[in-house]
C-alpha positions in Angstrom: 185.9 63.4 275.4 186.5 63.3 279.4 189.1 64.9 280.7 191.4 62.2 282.4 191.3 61.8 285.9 193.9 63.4 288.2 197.0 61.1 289.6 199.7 60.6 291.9 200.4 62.0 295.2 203.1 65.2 294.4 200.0 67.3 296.1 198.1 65.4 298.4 197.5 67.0 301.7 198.4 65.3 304.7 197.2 65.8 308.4 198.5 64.2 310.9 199.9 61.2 309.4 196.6 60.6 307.9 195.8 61.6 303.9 193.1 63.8 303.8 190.2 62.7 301.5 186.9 64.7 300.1 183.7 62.9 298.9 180.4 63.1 298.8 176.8 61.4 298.2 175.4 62.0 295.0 171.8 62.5 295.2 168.2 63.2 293.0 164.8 63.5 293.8 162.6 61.8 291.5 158.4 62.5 291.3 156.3 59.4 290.7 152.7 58.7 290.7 151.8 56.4 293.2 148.1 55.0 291.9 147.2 53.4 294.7 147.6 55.9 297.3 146.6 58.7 294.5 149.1 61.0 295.3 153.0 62.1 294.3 155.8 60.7 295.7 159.2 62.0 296.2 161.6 59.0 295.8 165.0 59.8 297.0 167.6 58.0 295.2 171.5 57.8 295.7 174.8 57.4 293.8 177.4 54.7 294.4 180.1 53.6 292.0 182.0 50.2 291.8 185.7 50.3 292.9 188.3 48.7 290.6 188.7 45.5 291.4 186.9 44.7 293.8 183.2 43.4 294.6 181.4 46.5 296.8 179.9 49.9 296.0 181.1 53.3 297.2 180.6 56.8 297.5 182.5 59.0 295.1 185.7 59.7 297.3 189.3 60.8 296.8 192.5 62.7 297.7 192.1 66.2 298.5 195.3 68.3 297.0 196.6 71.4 297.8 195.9 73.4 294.5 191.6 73.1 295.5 189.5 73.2 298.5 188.3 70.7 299.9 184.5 71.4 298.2 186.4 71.4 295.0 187.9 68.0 295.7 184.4 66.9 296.9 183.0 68.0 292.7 186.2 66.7 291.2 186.1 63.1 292.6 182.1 63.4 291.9 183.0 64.0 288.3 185.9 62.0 287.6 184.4 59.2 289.7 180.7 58.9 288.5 180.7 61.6 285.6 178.4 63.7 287.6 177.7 67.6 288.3 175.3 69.3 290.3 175.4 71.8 293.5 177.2 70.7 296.7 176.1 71.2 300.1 177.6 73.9 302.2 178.4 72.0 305.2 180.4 68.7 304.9 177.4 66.3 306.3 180.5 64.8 308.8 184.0 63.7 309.1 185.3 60.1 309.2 188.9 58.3 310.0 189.7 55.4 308.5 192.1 52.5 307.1 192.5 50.7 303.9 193.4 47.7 303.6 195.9 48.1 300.4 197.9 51.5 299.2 197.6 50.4 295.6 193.7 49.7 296.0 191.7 53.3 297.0 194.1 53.3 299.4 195.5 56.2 301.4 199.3 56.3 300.8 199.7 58.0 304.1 202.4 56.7 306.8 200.0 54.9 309.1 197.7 53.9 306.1 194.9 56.2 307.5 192.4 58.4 305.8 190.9 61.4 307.1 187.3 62.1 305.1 185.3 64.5 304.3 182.0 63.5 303.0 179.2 66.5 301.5 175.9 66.0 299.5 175.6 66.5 295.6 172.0 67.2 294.2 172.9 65.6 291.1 172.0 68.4 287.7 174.2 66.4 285.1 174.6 62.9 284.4 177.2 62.9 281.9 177.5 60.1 279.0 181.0 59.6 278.8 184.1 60.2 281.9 187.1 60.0 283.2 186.7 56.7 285.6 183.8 55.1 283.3 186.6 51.8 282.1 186.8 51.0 285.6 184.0 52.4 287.6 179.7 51.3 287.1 177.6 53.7 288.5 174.3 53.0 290.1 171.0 54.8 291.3 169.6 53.2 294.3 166.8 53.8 297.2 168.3 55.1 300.6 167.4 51.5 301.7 169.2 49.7 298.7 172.3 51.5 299.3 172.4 51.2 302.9 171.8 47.6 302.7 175.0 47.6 300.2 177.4 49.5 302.5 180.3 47.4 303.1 181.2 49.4 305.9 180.2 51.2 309.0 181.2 54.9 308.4 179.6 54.7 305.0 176.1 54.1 306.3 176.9 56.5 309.4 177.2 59.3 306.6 174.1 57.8 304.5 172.3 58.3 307.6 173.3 62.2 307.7 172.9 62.4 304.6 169.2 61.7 305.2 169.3 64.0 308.0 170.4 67.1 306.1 167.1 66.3 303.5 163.9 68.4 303.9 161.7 67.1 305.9 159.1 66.1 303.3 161.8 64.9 301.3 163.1 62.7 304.6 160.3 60.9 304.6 160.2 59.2 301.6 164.3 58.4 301.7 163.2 56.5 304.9 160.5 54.7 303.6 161.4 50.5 303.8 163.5 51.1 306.9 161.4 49.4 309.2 161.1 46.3 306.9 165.5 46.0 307.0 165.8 42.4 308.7 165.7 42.4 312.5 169.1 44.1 314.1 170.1 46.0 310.6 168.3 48.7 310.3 169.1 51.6 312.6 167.3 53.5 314.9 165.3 55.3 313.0 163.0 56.8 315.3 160.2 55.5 313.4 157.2 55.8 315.9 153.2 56.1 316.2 151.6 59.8 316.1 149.0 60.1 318.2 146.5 59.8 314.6 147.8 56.4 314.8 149.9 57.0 311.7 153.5 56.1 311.4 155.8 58.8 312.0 159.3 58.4 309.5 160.5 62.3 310.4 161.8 61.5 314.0 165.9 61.5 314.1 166.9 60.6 318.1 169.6 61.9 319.4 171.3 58.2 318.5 171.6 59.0 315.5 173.8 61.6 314.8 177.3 61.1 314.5 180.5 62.4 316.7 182.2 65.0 314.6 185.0 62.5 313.7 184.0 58.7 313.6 187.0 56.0 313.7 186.5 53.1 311.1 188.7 49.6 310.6 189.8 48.6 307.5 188.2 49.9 303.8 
């Protein structure tokens, strides 16, 4: 049986005025045959879970208290959230501020309604059967371009986009393949060039890309 999911606010941290959160992006790399081409692809596929009661899909993402770090928090939520386990990057991937638009729904309970975020990676080891969040929460596996696609909102696909940034370079590649069939004005810069072989180029990350170390958002 799950362990139940942590609640309340008696140790929240605070910072600012603004309730500080820890998430991250759940990822795998999956081989696949690709007949046509005759070779093996790496398909990069990430994690979002539905939020309760309402219609979008997120990144696991929650409260960070004052009894855990904040990579602790980061696993925790990962777990409770989208029963998964695996090994968490470093380096947070990027910081983000934003609102919600209701205390009672994933909201942040802070005195200005802000959240302060920080968002890591999570190579995904164990998918578990059964957790804490599963009566409220779907969870599902989707290309780089699905999920980006599904992002309600802006700092979401700002750290999607690191997220791809932080990959191998081999690995990179094939997250970014589809990008430069998004619909005209919503896919990002990519970068996506011609080598001089004549062959696209998906590895190039311009300078556009990248995100200020703390990125202001509207309402979640």
């Amino acid at each position: 049986m799950a362990a139940p999911a942590r609640t309340g606010r008696d140790r929240q941290r605070y910072e600012d005025n603004l309730r500080l959160v820890s998430g991250c992006i759940p990822y795998r790399v999956v081989e696949e045959e690709e007949e046509e081409e005759r070779r093996t692809a790496k398909r990069v596929e990430v994690l979002m879970v539905t939020s309760p009661n309402r219609d979008d899909l997120v990144f696991p993402k929650g409260g960070w208290e004052d009894d855990e770090t904040v990579e602790e928090a980061a696993c925790r939520e990962a777990l409770e959230e989208a029963g998964v386990r695996g090994m968490l990057s470093e380096k947070s991937i990027g910081t983000w501020e934003f609102r919600s638009k209701s205390s009672s729904q994933e909201g942040c309970g802070s005195p200005v309604g802000g959240c302060k975020g920080h968002m890591f990676t999570l190579e995904v080891t164990e998918e578990l059967d059964a957790w804490a969040e599963q009566d409220h929460r779907d969870r599902r596996w989707l290309t780089v371009k699905e999920a980006f696609e599904l992002c309600r909102y802006e700092w979401m696909r700002q750290a999607l986009l690191k997220f791809v940034v932080s990959l191998d370079a081999t690995v990179r590649r094939e997250a970014l393949h589809g990008f430069a069939e998004l619909p005209h004005g919503a896919a990002p810069d990519l970068g996506i060039g011609t080598s001089s072989s004549g062959s696209k180029n998906h590895c190039a990350v311009p300078v556009s890309w990248l995100v200020v170390p703390v990125e202001r958002e509207g309402l979640v």
